[in-house]
mmCIF file as Biopython writes it, N, C-alpha, C and O atoms, coordinates in Angstrom:
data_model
#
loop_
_atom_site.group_PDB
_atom_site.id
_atom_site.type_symbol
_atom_site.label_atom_id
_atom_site.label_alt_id
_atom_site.label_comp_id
_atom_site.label_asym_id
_atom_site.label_entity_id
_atom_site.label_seq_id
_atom_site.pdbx_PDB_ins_code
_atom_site.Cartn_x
_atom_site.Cartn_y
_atom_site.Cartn_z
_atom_site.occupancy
_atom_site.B_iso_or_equiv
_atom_site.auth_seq_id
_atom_site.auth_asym_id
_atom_site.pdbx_PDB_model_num
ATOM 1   N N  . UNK A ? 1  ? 22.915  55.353  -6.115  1.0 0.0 1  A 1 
ATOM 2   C CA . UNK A ? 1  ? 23.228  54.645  -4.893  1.0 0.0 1  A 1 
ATOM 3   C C  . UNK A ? 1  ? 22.058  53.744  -4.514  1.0 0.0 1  A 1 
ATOM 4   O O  . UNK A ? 1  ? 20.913  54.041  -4.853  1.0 0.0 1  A 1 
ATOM 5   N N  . UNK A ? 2  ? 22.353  52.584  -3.774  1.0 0.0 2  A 1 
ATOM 6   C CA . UNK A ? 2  ? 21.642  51.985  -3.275  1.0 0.0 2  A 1 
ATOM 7   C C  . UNK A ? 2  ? 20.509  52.463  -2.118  1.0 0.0 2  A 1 
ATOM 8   O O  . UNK A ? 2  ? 20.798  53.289  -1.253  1.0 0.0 2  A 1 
ATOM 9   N N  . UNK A ? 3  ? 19.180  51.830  -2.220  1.0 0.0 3  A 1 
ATOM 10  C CA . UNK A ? 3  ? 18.532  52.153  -1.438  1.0 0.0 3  A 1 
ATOM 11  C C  . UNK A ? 3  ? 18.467  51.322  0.087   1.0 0.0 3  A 1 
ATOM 12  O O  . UNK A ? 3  ? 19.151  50.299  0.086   1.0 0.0 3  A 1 
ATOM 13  N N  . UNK A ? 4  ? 17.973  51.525  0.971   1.0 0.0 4  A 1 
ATOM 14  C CA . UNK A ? 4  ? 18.456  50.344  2.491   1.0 0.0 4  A 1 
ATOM 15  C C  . UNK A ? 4  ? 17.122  49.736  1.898   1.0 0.0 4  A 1 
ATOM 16  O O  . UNK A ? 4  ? 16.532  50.224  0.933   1.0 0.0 4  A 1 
ATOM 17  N N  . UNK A ? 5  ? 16.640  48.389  2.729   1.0 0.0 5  A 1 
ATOM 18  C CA . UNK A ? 5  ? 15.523  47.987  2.573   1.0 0.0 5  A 1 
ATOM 19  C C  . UNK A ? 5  ? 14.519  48.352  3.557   1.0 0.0 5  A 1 
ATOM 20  O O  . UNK A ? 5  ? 14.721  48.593  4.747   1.0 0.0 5  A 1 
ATOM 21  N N  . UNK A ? 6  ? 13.020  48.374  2.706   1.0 0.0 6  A 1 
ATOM 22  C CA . UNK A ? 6  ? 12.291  49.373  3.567   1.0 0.0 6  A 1 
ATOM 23  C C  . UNK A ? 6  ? 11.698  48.290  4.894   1.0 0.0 6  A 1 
ATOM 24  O O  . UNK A ? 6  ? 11.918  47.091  5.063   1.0 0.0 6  A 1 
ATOM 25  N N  . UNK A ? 7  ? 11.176  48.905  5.412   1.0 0.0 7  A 1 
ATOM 26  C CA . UNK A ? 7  ? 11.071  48.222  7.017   1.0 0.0 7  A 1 
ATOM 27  C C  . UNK A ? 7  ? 9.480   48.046  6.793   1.0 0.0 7  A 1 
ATOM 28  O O  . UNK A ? 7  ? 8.987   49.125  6.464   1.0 0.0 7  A 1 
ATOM 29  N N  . UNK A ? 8  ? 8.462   46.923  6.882   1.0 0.0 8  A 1 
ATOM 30  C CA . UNK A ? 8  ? 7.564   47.092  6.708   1.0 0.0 8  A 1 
ATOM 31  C C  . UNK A ? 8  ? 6.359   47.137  8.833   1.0 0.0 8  A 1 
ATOM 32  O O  . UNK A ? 8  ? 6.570   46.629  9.934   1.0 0.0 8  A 1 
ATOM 33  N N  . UNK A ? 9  ? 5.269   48.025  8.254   1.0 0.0 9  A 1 
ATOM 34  C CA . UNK A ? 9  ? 4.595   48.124  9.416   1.0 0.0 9  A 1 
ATOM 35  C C  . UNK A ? 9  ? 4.483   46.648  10.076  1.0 0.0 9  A 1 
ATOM 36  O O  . UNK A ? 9  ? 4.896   45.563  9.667   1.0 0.0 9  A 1 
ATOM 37  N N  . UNK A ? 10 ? 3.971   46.906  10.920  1.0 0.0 10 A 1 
ATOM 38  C CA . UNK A ? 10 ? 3.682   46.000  11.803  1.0 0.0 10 A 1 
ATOM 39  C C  . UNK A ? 10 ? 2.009   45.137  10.886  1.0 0.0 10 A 1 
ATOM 40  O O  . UNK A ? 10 ? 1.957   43.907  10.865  1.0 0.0 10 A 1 
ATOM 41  N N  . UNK A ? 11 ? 1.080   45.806  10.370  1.0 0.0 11 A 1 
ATOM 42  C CA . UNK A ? 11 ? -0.302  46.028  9.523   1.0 0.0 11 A 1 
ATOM 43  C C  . UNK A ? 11 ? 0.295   45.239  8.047   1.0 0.0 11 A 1 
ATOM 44  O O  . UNK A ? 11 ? -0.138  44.124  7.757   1.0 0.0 11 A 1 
ATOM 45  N N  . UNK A ? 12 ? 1.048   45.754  7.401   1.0 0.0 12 A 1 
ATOM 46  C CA . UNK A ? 12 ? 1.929   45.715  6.376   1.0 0.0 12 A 1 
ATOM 47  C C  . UNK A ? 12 ? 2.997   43.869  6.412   1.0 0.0 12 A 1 
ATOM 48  O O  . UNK A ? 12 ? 3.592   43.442  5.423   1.0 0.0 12 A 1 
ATOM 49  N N  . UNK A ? 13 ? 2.958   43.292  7.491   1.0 0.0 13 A 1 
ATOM 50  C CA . UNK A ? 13 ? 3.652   42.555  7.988   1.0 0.0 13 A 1 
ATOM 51  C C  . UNK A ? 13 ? 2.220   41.668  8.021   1.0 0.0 13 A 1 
ATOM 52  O O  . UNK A ? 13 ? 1.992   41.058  6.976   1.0 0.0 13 A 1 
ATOM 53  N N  . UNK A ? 14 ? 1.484   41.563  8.824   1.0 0.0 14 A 1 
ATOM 54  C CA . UNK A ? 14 ? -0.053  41.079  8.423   1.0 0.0 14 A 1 
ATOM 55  C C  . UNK A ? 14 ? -0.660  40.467  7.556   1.0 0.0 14 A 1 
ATOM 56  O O  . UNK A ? 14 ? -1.176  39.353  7.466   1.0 0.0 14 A 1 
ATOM 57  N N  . UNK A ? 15 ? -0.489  41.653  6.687   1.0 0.0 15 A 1 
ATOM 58  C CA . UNK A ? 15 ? -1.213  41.588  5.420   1.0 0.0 15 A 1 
ATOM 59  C C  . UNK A ? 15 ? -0.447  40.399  4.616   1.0 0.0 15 A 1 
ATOM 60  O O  . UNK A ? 15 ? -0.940  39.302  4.352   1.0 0.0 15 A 1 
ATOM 61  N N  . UNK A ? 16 ? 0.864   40.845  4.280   1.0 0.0 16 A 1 
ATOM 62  C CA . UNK A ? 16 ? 1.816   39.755  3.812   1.0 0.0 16 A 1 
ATOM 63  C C  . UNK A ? 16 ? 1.603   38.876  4.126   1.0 0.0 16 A 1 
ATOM 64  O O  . UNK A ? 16 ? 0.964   38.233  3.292   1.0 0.0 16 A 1 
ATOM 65  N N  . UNK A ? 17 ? 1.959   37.986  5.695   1.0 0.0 17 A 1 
ATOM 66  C CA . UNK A ? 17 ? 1.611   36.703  5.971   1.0 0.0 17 A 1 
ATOM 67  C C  . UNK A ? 17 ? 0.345   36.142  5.430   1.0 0.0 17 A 1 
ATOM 68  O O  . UNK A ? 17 ? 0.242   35.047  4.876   1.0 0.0 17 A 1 
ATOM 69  N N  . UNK A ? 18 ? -0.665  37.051  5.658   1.0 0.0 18 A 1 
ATOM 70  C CA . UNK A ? 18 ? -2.426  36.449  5.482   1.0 0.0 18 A 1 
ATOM 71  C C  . UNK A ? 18 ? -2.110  35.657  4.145   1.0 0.0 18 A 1 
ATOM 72  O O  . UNK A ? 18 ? -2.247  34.459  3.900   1.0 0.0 18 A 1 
ATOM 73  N N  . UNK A ? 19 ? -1.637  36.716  3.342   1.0 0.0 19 A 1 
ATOM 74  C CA . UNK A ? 19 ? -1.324  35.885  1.878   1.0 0.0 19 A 1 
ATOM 75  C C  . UNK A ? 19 ? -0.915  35.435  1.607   1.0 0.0 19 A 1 
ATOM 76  O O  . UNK A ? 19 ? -1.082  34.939  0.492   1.0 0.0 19 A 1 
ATOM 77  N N  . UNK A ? 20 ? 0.114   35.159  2.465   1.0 0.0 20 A 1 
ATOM 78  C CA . UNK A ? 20 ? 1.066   33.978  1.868   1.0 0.0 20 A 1 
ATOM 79  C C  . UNK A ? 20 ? 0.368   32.835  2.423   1.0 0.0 20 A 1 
ATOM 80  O O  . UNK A ? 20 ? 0.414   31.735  1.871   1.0 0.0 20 A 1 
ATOM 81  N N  . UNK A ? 21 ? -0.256  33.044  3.458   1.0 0.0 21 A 1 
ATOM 82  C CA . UNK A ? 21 ? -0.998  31.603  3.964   1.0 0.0 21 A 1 
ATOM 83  C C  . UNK A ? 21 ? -1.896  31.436  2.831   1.0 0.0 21 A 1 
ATOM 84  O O  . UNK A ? 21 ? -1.751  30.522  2.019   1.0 0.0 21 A 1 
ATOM 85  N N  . UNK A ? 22 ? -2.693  32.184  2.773   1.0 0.0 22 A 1 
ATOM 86  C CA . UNK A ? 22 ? -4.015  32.098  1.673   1.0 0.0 22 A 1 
ATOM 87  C C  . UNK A ? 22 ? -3.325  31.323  0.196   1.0 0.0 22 A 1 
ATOM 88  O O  . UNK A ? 22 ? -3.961  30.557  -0.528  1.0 0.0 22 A 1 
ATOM 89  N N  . UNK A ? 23 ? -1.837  31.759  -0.023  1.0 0.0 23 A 1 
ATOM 90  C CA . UNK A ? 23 ? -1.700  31.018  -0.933  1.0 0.0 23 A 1 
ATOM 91  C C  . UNK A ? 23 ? -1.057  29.334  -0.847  1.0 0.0 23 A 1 
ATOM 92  O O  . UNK A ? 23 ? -1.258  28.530  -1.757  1.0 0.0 23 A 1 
ATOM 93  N N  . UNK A ? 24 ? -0.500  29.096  0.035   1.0 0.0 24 A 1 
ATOM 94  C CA . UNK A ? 24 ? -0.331  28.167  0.343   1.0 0.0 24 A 1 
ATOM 95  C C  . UNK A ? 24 ? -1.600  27.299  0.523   1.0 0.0 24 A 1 
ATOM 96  O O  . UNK A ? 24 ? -1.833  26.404  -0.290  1.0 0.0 24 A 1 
ATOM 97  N N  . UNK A ? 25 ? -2.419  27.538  1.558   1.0 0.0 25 A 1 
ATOM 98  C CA . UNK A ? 25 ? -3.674  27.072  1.650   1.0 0.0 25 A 1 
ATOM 99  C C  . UNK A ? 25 ? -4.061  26.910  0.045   1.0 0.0 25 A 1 
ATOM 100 O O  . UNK A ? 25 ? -3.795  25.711  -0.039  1.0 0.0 25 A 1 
ATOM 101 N N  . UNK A ? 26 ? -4.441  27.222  -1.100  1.0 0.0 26 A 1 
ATOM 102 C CA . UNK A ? 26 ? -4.584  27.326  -2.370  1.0 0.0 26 A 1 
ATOM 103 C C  . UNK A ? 26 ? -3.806  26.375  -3.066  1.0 0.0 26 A 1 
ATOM 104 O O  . UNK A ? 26 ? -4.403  25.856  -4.009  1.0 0.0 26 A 1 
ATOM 105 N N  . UNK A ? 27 ? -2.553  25.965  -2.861  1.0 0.0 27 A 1 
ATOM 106 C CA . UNK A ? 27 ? -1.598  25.340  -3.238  1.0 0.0 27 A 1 
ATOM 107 C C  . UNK A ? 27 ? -1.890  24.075  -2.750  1.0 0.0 27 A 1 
ATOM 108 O O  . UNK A ? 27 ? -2.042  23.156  -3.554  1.0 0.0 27 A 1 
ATOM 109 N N  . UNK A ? 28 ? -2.041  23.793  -0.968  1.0 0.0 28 A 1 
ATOM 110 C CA . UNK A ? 28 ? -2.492  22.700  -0.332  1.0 0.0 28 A 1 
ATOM 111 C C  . UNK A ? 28 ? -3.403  21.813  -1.483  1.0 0.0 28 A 1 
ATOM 112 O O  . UNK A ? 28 ? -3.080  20.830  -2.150  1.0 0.0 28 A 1 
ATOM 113 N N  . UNK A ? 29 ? -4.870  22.703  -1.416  1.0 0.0 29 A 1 
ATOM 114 C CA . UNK A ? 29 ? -5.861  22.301  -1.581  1.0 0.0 29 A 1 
ATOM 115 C C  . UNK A ? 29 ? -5.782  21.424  -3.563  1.0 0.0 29 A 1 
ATOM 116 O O  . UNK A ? 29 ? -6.380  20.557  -4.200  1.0 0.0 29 A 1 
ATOM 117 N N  . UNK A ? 30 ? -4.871  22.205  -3.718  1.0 0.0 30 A 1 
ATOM 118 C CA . UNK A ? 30 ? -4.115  21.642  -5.623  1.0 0.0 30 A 1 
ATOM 119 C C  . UNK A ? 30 ? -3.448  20.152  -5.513  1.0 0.0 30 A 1 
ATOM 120 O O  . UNK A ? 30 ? -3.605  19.209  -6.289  1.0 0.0 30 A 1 
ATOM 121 N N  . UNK A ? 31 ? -2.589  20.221  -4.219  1.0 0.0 31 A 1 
ATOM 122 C CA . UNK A ? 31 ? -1.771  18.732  -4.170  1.0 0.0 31 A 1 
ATOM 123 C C  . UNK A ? 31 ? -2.877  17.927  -3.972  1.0 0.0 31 A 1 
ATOM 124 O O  . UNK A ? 31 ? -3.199  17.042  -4.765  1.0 0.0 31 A 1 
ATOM 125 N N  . UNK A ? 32 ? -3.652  18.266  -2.652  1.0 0.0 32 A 1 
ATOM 126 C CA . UNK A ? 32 ? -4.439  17.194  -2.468  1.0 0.0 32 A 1 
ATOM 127 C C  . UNK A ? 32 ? -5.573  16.622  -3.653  1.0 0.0 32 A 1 
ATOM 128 O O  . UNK A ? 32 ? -5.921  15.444  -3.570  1.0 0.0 32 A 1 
ATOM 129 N N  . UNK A ? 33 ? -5.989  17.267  -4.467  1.0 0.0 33 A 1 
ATOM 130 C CA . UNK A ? 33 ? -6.209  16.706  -5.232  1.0 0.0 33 A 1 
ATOM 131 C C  . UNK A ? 33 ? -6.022  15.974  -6.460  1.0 0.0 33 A 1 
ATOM 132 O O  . UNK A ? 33 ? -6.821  15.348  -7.157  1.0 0.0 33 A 1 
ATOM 133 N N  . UNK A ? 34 ? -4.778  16.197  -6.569  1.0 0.0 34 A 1 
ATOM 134 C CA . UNK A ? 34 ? -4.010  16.298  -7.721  1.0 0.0 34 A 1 
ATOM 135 C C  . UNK A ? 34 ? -3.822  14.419  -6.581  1.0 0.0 34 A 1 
ATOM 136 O O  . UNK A ? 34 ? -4.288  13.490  -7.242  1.0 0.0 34 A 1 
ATOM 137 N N  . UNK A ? 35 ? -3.390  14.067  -5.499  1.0 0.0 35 A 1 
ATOM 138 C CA . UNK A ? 35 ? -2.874  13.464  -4.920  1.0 0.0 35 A 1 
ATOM 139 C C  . UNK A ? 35 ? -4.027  12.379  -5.045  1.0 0.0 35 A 1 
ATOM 140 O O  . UNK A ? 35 ? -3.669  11.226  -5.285  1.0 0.0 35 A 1 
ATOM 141 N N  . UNK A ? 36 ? -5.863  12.749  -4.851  1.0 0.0 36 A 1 
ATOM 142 C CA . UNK A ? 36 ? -6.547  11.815  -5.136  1.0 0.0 36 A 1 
ATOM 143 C C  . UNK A ? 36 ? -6.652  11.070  -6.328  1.0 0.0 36 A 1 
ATOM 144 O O  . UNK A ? 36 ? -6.672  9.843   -6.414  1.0 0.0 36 A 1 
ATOM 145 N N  . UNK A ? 37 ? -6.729  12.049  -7.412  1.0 0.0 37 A 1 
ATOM 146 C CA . UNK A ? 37 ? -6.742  11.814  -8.713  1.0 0.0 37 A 1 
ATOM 147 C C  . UNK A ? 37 ? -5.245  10.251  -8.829  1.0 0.0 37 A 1 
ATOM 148 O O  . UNK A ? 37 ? -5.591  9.100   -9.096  1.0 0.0 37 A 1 
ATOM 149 N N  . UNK A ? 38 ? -4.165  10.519  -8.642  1.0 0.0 38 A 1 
ATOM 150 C CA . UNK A ? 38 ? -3.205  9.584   -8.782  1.0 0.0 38 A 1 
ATOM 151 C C  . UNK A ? 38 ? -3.314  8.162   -7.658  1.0 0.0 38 A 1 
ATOM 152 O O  . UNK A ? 38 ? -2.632  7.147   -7.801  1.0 0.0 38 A 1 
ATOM 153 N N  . UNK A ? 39 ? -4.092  8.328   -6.808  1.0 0.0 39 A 1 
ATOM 154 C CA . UNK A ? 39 ? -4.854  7.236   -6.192  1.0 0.0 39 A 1 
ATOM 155 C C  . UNK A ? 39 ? -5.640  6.501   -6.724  1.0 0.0 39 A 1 
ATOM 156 O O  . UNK A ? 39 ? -5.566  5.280   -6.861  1.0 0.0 39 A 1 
ATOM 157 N N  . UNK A ? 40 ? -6.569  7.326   -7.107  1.0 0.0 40 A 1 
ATOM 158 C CA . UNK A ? 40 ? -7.458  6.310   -8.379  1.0 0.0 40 A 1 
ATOM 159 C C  . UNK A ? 40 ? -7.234  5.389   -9.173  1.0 0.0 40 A 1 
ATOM 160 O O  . UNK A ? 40 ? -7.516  4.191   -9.218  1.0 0.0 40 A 1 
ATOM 161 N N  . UNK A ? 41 ? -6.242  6.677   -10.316 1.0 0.0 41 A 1 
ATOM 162 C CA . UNK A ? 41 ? -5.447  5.797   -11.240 1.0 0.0 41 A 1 
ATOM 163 C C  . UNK A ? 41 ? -5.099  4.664   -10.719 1.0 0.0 41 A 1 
ATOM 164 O O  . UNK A ? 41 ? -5.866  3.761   -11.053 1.0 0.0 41 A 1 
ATOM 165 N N  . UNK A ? 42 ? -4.103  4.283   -9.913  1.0 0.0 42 A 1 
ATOM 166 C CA . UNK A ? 42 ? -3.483  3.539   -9.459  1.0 0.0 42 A 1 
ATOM 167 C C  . UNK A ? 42 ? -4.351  2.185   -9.131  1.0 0.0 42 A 1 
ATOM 168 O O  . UNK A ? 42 ? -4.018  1.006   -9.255  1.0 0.0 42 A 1 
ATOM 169 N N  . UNK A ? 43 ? -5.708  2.823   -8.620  1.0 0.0 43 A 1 
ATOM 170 C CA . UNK A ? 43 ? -6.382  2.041   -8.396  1.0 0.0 43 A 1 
ATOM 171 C C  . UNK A ? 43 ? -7.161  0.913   -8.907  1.0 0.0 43 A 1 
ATOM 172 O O  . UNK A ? 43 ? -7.545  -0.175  -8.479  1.0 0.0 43 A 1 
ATOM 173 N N  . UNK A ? 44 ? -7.280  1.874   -10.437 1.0 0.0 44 A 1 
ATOM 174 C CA . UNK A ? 44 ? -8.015  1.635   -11.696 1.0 0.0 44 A 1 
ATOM 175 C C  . UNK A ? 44 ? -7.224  0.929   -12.176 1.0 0.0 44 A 1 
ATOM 176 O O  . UNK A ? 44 ? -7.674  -0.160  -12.533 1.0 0.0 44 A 1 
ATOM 177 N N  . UNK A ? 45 ? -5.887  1.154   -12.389 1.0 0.0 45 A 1 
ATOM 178 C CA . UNK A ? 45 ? -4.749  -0.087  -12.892 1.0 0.0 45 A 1 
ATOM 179 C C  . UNK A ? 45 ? -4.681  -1.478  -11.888 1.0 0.0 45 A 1 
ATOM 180 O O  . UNK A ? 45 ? -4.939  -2.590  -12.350 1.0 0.0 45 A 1 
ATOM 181 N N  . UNK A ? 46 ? -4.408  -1.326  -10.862 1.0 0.0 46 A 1 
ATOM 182 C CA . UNK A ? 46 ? -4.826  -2.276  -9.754  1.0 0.0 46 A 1 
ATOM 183 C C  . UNK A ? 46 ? -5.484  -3.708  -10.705 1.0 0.0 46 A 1 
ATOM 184 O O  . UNK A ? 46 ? -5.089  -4.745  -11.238 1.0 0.0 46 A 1 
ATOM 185 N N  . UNK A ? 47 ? -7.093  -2.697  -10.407 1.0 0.0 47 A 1 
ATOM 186 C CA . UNK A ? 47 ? -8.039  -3.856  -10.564 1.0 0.0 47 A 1 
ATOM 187 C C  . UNK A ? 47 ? -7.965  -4.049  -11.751 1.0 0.0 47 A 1 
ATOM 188 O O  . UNK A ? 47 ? -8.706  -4.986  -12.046 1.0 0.0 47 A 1 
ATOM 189 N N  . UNK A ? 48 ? -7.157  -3.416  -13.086 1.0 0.0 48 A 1 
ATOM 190 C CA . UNK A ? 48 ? -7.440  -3.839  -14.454 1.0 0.0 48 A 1 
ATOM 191 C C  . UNK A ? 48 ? -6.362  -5.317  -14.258 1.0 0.0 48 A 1 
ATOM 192 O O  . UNK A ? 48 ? -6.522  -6.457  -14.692 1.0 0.0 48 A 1 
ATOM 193 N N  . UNK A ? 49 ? -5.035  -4.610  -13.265 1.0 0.0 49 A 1 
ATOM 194 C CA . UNK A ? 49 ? -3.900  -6.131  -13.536 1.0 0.0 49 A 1 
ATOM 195 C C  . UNK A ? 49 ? -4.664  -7.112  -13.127 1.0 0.0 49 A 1 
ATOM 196 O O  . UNK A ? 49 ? -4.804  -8.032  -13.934 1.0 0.0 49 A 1 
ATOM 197 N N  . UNK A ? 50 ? -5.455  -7.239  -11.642 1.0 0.0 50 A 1 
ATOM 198 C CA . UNK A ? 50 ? -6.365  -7.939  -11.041 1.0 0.0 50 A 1 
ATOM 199 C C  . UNK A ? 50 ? -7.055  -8.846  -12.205 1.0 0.0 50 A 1 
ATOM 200 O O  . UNK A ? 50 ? -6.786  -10.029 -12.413 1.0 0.0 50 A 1 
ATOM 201 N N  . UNK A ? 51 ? -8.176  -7.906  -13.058 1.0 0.0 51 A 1 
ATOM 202 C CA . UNK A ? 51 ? -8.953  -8.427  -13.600 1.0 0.0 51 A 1 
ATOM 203 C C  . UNK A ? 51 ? -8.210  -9.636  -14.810 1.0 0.0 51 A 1 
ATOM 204 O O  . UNK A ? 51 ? -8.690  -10.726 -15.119 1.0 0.0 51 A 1 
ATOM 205 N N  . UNK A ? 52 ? -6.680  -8.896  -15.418 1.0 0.0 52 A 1 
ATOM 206 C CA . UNK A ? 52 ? -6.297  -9.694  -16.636 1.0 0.0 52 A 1 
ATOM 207 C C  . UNK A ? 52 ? -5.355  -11.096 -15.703 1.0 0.0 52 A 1 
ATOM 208 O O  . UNK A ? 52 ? -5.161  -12.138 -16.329 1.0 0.0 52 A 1 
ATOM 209 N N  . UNK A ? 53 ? -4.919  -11.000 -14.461 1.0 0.0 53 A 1 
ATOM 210 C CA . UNK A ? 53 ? -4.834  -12.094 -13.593 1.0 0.0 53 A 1 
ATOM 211 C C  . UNK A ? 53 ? -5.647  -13.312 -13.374 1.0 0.0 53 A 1 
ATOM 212 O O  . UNK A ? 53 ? -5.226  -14.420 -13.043 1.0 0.0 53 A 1 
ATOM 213 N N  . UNK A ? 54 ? -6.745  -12.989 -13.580 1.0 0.0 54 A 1 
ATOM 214 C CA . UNK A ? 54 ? -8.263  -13.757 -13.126 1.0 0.0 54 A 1 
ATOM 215 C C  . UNK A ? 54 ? -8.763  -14.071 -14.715 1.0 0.0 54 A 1 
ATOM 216 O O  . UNK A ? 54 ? -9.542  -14.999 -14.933 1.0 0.0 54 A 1 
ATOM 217 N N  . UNK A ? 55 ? -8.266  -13.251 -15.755 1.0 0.0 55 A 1 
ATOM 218 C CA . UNK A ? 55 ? -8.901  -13.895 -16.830 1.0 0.0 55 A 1 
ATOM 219 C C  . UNK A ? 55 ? -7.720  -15.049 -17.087 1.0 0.0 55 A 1 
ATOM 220 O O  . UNK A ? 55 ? -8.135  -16.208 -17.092 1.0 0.0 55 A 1 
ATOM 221 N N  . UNK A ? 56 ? -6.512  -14.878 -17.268 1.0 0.0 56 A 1 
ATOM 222 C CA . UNK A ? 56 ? -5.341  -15.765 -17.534 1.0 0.0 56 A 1 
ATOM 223 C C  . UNK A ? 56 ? -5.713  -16.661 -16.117 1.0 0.0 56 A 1 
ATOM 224 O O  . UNK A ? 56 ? -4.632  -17.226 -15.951 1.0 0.0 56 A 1 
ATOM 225 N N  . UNK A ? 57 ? -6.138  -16.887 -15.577 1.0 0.0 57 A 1 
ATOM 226 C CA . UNK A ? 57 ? -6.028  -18.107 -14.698 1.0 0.0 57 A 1 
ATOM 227 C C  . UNK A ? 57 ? -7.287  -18.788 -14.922 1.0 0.0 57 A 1 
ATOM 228 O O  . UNK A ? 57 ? -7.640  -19.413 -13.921 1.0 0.0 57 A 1 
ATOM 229 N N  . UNK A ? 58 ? -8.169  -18.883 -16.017 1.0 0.0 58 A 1 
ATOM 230 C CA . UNK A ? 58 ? -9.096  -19.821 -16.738 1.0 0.0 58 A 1 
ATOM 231 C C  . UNK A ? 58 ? -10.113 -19.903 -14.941 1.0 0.0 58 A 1 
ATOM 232 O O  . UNK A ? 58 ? -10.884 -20.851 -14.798 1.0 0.0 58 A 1 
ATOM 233 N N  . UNK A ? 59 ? -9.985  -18.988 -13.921 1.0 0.0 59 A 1 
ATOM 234 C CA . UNK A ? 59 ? -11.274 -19.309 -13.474 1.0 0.0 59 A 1 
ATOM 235 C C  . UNK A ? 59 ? -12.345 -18.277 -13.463 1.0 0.0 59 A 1 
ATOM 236 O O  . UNK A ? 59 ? -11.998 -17.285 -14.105 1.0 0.0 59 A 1 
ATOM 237 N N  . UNK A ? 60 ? -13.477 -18.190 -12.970 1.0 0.0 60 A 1 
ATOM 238 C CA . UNK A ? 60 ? -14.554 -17.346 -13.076 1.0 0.0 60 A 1 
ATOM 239 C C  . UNK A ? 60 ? -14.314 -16.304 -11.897 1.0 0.0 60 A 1 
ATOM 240 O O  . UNK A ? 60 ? -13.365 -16.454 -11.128 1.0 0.0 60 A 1 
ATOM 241 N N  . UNK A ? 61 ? -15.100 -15.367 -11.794 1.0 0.0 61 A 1 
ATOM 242 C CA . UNK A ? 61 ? -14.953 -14.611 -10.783 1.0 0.0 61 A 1 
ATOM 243 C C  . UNK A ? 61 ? -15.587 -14.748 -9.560  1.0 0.0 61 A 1 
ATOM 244 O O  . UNK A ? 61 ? -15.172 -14.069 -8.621  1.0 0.0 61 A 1 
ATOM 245 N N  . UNK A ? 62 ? -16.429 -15.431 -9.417  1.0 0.0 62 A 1 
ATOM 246 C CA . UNK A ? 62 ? -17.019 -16.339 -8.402  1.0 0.0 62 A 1 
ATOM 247 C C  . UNK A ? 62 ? -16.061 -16.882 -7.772  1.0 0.0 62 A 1 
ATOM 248 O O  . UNK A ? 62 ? -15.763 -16.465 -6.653  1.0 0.0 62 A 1 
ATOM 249 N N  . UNK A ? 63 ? -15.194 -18.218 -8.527  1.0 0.0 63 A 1 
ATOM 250 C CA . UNK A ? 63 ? -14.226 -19.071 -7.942  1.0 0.0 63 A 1 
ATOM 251 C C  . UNK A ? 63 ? -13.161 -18.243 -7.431  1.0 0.0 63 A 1 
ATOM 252 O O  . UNK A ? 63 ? -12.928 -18.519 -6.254  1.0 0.0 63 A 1 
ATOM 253 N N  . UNK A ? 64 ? -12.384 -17.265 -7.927  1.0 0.0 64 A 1 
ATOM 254 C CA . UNK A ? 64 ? -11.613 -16.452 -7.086  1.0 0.0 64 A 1 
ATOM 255 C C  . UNK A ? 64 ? -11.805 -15.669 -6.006  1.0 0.0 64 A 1 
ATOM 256 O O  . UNK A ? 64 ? -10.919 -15.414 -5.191  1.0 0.0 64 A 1 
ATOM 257 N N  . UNK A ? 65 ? -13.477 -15.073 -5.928  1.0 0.0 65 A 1 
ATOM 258 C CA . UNK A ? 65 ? -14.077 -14.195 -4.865  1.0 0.0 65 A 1 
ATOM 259 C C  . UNK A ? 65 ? -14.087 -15.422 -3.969  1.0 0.0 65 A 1 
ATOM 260 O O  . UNK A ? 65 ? -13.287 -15.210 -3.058  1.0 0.0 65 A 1 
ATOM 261 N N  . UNK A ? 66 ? -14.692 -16.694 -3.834  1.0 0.0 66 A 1 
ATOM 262 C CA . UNK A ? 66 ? -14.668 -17.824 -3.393  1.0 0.0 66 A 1 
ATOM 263 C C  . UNK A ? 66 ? -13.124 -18.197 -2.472  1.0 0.0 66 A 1 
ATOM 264 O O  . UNK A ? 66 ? -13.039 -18.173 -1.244  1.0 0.0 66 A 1 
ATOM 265 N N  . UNK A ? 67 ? -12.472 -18.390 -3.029  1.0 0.0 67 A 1 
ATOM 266 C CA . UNK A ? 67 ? -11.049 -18.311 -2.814  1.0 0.0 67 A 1 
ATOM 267 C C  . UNK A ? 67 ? -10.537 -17.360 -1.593  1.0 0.0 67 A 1 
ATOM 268 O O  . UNK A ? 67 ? -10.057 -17.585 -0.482  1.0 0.0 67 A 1 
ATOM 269 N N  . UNK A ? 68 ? -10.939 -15.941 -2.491  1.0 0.0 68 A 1 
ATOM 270 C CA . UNK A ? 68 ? -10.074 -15.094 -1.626  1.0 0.0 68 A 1 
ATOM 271 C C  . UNK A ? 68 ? -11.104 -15.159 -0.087  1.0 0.0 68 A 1 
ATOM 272 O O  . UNK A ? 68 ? -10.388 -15.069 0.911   1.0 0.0 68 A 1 
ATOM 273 N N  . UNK A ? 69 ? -12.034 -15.244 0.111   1.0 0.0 69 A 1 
ATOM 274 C CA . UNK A ? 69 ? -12.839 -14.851 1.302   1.0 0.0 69 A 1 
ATOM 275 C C  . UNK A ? 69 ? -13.059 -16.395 1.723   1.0 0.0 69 A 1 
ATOM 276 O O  . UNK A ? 69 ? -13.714 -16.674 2.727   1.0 0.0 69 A 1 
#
């Protein structure tokens, strides 16, 4: 036969949450970096399209810094 489900303490109820936060918190701390890391990239591609933009347009990087500001 089936058993009922057990009823946990009030202590027991505690404990559980703490950890589940603790793991979440743990989990948090994984996206967010995981989240910088794909910023970068992005970033790093950025300035590579940037850079092959500025070489195909035959000017120097002066004349475009020039330009843009």
């Amino acid at each position: 036969m089936a058993r009922g489900k057990k009823t946990l303490t009030l202590d027991e109820q505690l404990e559980k949450i703490t950890s589940e936060i603790e793991g979440m918190e743990i989990s948090l701390k994984e996206l967010k970096k995981e989240k910088k890391e794909l910023e970068e990239q992005i970033r790093i591609n950025r300035l590579s399209e940037l850079d092959e933009i500025i070489s195909a347009s035959g000017k120097s990087f002066e004349e475009v810094k020039e330009l843009l500001q």
